[in-house]
N, CA, C and O atoms as a GROMACS GRO file, in nm:
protein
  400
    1UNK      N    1   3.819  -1.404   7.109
    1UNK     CA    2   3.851  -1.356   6.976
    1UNK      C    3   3.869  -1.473   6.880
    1UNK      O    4   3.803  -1.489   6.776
    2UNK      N    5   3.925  -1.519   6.906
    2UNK     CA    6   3.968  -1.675   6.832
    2UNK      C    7   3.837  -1.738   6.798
    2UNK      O    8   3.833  -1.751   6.676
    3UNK      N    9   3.733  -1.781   6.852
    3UNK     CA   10   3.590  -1.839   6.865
    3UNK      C   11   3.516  -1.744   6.748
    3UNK      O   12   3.423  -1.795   6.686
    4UNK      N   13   3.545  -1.646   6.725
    4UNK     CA   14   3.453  -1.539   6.615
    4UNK      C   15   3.593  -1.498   6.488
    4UNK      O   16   3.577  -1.423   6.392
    5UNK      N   17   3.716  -1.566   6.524
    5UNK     CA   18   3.810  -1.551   6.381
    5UNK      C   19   3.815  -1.525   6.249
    5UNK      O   20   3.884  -1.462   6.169
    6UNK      N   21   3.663  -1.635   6.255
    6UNK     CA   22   3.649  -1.616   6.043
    6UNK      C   23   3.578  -1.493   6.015
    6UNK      O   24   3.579  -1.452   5.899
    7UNK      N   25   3.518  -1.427   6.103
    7UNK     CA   26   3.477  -1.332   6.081
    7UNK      C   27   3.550  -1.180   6.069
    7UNK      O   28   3.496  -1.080   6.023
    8UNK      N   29   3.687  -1.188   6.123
    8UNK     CA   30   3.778  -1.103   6.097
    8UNK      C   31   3.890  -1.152   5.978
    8UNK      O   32   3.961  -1.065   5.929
    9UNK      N   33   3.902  -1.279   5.937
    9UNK     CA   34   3.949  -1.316   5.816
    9UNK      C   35   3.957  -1.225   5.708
    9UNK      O   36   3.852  -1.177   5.667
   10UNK      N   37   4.099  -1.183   5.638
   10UNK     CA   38   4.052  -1.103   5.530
   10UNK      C   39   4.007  -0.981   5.537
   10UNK      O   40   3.948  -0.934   5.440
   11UNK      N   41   4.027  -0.897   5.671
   11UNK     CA   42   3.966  -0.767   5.676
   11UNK      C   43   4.093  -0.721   5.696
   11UNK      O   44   4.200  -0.776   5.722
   12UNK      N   45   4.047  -0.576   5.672
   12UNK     CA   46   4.198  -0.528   5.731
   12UNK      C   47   4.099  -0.404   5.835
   12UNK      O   48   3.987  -0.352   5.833
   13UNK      N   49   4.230  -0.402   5.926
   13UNK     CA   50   4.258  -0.318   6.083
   13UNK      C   51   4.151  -0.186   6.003
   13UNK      O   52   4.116  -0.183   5.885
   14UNK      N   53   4.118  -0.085   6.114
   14UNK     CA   54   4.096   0.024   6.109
   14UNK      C   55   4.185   0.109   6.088
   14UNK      O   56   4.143   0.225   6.084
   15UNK      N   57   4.266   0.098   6.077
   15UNK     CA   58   4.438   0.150   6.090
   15UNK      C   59   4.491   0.164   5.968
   15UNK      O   60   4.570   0.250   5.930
   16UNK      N   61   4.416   0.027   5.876
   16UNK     CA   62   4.494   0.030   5.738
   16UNK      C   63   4.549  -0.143   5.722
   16UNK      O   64   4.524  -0.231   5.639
   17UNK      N   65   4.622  -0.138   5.829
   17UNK     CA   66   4.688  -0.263   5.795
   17UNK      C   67   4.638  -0.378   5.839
   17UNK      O   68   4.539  -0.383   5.912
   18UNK      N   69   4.730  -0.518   5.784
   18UNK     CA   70   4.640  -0.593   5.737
   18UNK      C   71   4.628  -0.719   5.845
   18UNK      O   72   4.726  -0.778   5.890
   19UNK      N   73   4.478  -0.751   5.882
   19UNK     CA   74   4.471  -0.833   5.992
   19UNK      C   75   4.473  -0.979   5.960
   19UNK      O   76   4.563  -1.036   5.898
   20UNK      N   77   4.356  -1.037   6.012
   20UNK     CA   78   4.356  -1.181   6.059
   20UNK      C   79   4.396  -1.264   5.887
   20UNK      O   80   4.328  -1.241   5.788
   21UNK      N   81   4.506  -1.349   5.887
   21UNK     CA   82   4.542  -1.369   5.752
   21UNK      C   83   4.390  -1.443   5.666
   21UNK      O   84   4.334  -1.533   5.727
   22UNK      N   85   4.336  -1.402   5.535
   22UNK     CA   86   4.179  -1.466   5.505
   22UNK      C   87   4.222  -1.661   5.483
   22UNK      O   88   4.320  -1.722   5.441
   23UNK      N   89   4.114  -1.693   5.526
   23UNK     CA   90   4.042  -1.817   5.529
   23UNK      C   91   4.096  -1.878   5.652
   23UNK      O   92   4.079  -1.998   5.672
   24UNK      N   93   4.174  -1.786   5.754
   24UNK     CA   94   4.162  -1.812   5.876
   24UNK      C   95   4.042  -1.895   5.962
   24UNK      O   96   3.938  -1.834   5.983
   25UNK      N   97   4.055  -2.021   6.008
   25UNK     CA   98   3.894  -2.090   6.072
   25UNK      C   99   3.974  -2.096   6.262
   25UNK      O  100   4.077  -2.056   6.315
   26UNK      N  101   3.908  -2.136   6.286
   26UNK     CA  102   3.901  -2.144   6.476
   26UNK      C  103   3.958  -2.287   6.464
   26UNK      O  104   3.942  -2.359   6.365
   27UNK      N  105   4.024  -2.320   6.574
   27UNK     CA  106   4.068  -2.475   6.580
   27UNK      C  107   3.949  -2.541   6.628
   27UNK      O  108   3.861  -2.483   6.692
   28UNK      N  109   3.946  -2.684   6.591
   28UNK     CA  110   3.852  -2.782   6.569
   28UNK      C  111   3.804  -2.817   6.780
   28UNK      O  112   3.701  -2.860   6.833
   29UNK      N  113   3.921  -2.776   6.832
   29UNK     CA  114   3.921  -2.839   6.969
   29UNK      C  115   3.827  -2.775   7.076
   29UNK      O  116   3.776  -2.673   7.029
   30UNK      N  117   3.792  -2.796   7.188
   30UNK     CA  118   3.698  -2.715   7.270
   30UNK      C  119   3.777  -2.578   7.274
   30UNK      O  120   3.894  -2.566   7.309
   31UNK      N  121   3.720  -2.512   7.247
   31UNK     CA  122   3.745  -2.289   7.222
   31UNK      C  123   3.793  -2.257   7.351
   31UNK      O  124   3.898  -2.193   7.346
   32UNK      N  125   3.740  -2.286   7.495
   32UNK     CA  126   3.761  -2.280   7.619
   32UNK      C  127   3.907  -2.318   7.671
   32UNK      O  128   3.976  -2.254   7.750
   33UNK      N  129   3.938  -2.443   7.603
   33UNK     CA  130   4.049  -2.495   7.678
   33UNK      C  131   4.155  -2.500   7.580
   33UNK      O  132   4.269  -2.532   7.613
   34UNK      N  133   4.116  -2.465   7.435
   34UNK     CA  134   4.260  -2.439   7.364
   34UNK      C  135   4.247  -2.398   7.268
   34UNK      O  136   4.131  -2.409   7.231
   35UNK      N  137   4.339  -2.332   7.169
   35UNK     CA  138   4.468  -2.317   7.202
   35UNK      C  139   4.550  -2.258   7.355
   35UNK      O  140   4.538  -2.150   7.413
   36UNK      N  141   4.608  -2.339   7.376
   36UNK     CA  142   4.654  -2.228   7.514
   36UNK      C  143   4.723  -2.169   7.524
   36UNK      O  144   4.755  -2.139   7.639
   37UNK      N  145   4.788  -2.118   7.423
   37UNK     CA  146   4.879  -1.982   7.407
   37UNK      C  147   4.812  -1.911   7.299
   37UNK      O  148   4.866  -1.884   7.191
   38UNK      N  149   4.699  -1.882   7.331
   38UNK     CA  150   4.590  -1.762   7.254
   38UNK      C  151   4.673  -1.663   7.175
   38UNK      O  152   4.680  -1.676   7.053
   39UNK      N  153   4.731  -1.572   7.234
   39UNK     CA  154   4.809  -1.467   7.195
   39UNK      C  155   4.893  -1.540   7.063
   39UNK      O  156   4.865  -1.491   6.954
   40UNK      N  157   4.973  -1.629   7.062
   40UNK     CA  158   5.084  -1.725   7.043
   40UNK      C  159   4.968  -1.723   6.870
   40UNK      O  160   4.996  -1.670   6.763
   41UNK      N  161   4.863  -1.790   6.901
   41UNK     CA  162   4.776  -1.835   6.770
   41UNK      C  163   4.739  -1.730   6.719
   41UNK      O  164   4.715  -1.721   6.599
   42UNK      N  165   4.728  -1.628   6.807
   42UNK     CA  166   4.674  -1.522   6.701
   42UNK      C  167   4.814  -1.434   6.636
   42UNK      O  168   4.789  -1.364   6.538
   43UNK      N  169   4.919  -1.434   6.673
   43UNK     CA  170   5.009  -1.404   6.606
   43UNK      C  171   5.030  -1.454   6.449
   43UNK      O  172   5.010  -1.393   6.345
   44UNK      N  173   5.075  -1.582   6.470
   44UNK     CA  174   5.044  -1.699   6.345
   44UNK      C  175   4.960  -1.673   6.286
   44UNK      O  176   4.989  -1.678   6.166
   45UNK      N  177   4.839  -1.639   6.308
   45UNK     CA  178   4.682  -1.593   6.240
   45UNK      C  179   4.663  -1.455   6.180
   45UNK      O  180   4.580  -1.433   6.092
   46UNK      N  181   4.770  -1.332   6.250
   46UNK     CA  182   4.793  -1.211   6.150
   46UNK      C  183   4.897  -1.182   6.059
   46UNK      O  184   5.015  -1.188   6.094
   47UNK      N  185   4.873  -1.161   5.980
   47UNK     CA  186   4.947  -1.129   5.865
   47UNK      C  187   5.123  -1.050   5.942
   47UNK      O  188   5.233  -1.080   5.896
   48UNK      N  189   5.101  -0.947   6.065
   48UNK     CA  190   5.186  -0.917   6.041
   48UNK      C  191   5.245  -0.914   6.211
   48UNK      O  192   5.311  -0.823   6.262
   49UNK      N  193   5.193  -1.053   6.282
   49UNK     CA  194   5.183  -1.052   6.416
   49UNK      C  195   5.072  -0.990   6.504
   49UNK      O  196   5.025  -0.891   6.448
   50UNK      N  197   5.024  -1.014   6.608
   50UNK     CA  198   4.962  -0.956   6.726
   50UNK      C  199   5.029  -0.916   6.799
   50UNK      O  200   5.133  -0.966   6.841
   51UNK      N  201   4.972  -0.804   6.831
   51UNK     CA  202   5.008  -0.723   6.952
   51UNK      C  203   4.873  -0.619   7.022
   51UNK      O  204   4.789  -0.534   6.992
   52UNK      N  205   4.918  -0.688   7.119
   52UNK     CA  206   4.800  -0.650   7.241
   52UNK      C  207   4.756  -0.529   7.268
   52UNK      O  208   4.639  -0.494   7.285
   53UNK      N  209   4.872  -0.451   7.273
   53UNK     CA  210   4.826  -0.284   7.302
   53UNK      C  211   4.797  -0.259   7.127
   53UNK      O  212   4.728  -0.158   7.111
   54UNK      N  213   4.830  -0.318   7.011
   54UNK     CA  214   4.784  -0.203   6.909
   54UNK      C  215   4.667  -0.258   6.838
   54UNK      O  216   4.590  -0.190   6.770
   55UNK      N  217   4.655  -0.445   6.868
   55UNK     CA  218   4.516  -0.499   6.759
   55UNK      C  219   4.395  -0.552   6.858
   55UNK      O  220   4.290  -0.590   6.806
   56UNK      N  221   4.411  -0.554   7.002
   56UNK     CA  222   4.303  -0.596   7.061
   56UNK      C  223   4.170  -0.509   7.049
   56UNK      O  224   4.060  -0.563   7.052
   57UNK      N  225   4.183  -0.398   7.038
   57UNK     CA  226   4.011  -0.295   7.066
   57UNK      C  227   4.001  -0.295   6.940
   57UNK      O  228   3.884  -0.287   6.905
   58UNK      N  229   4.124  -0.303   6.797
   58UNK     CA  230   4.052  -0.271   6.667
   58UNK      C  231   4.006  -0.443   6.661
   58UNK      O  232   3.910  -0.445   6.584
   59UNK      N  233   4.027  -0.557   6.699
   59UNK     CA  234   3.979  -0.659   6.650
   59UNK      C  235   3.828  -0.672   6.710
   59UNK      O  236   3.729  -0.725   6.660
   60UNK      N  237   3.844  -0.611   6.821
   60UNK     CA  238   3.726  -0.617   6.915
   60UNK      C  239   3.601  -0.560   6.868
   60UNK      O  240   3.490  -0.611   6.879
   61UNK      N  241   3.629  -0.445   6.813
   61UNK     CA  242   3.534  -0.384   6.745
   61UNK      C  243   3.462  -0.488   6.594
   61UNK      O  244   3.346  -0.494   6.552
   62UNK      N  245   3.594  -0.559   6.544
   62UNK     CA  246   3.518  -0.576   6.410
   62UNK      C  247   3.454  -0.733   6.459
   62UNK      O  248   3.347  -0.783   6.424
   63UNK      N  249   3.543  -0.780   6.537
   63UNK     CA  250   3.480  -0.924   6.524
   63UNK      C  251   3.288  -0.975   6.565
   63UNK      O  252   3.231  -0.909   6.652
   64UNK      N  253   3.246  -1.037   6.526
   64UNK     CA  254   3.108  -1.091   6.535
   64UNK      C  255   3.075  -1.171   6.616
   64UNK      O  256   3.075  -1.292   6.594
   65UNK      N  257   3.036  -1.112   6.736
   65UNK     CA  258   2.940  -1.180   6.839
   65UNK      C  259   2.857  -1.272   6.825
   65UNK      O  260   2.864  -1.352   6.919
   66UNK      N  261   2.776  -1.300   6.744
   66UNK     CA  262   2.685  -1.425   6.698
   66UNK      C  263   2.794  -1.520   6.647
   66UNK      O  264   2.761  -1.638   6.656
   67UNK      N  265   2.893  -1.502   6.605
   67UNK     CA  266   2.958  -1.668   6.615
   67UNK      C  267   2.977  -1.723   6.706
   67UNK      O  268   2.950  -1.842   6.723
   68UNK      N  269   3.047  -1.622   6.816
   68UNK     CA  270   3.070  -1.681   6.943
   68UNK      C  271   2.929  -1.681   7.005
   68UNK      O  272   2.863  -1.785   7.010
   69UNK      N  273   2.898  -1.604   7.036
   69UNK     CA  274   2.748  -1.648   7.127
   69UNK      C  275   2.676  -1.783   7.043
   69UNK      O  276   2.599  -1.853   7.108
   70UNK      N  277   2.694  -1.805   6.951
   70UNK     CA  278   2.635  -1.922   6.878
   70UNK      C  279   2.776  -2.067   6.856
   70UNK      O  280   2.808  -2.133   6.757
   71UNK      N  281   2.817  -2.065   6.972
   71UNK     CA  282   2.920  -2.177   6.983
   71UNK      C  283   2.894  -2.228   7.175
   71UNK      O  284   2.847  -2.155   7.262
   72UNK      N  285   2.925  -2.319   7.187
   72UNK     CA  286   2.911  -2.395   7.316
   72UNK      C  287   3.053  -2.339   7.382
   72UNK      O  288   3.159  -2.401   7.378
   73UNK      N  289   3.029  -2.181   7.454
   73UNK     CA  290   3.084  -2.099   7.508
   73UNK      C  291   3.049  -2.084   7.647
   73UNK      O  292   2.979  -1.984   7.658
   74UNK      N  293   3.070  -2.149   7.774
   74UNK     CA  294   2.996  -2.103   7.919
   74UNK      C  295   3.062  -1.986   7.943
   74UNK      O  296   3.003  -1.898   8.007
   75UNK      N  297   3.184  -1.966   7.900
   75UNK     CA  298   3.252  -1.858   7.956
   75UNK      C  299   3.216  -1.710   7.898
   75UNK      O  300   3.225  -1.612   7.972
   76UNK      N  301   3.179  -1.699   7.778
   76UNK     CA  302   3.138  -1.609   7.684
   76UNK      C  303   2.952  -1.629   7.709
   76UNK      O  304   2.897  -1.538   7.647
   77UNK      N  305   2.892  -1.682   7.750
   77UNK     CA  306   2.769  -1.679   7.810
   77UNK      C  307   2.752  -1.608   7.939
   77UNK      O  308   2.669  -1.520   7.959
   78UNK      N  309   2.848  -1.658   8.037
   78UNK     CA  310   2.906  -1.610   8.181
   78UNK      C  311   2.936  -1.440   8.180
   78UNK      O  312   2.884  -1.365   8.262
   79UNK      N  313   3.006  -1.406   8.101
   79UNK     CA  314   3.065  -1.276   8.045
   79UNK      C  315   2.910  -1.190   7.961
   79UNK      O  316   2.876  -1.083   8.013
   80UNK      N  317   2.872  -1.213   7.904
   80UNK     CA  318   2.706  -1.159   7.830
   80UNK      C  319   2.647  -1.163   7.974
   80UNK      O  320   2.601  -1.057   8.018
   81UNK      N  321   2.644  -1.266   8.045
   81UNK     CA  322   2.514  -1.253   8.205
   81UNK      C  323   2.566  -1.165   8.253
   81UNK      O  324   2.522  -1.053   8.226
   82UNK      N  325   2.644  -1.173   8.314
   82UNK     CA  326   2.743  -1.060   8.405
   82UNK      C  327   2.694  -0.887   8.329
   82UNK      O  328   2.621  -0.810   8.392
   83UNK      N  329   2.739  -0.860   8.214
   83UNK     CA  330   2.737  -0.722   8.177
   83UNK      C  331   2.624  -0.697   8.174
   83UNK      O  332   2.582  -0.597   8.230
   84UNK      N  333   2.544  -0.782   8.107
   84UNK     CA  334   2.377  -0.770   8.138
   84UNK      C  335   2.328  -0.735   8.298
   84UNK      O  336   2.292  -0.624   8.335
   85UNK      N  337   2.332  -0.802   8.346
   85UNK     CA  338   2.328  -0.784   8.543
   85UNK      C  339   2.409  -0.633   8.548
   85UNK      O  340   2.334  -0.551   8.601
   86UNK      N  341   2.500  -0.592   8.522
   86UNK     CA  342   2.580  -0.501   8.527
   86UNK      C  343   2.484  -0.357   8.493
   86UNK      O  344   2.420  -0.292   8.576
   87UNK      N  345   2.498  -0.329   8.336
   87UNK     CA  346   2.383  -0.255   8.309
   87UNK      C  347   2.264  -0.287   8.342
   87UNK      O  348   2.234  -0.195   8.266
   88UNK      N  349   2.134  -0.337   8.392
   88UNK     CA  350   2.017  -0.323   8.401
   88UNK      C  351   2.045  -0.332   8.586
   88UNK      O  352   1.943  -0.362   8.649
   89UNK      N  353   2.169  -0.309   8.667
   89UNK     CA  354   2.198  -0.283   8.800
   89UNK      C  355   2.187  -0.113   8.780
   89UNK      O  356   2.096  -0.048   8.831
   90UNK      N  357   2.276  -0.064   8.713
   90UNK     CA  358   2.337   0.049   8.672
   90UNK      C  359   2.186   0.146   8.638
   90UNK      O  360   2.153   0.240   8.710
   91UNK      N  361   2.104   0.100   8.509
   91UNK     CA  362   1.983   0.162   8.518
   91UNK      C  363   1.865   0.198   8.574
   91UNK      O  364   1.770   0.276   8.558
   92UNK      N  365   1.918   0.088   8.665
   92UNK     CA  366   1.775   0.081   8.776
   92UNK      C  367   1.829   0.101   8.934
   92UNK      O  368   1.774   0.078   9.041
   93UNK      N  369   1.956   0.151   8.901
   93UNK     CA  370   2.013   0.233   9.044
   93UNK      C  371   2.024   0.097   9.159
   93UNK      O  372   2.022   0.100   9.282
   94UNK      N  373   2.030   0.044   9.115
   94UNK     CA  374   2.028  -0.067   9.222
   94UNK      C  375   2.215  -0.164   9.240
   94UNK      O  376   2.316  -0.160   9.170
   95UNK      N  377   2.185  -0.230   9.351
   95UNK     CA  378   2.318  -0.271   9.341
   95UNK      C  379   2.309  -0.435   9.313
   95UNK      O  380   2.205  -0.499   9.304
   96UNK      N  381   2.458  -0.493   9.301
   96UNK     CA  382   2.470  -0.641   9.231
   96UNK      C  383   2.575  -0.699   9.310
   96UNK      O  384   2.692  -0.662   9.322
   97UNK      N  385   2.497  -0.821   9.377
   97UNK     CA  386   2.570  -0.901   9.448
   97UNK      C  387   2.641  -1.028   9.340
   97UNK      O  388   2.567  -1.102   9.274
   98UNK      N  389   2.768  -1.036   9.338
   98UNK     CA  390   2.796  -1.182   9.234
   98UNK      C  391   2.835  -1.307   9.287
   98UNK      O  392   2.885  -1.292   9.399
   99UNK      N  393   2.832  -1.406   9.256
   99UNK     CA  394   2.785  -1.530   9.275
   99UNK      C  395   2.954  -1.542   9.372
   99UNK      O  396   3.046  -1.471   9.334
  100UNK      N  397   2.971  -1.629   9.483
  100UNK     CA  398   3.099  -1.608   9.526
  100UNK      C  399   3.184  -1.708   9.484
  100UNK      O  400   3.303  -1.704   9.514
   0.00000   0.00000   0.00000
């Protein structure tokens, strides 16, 4: 979430209220290894706190995949292979062995 941030900048929730505070940017440091209290930054980063059970699926929904897929992400690359393998297992009835 953090890696695609500016793109929820300035929007507000599906809900009404008001999310990621605007001109919010991603920290400068590798996305992977920090901030390491994620939750912690994205609190600081909403207007009126984070919270997990009520802003994760509405942020999820709005935030933009091409920032992150367009950042030096293995883990968010790793996560796209996987669901991909996942569905085209799923459509073609077949099963999926994962890497151990």
């Amino acid at each position: 979430m953090i890696a695609g941030v500016e793109s929820l900048a300035g929007k507000a929730l599906k809900d009404g209220r008001t999310g990621v505070k605007a001109g919010t940017q991603p920290p400068e440091q590798d996305l992977e290894s920090s901030p390491r209290d994620a939750k912690g930054w994205l609190n600081n980063a909403m207007e009126s706190g984070y919270s997990e059970v009520k802003d994760q699926s509405l942020l999820t929904e709005m935030v933009d995949l091409s920032l992150i897929r367009n950042r030096p992400m293995r883990s968010f690359t790793r996560l796209e292979n996987a669901l991909s393998t996942i569905v085209k297992a799923i459509r073609e009835e077949s099963h999926v062995v994962s890497p151990g």
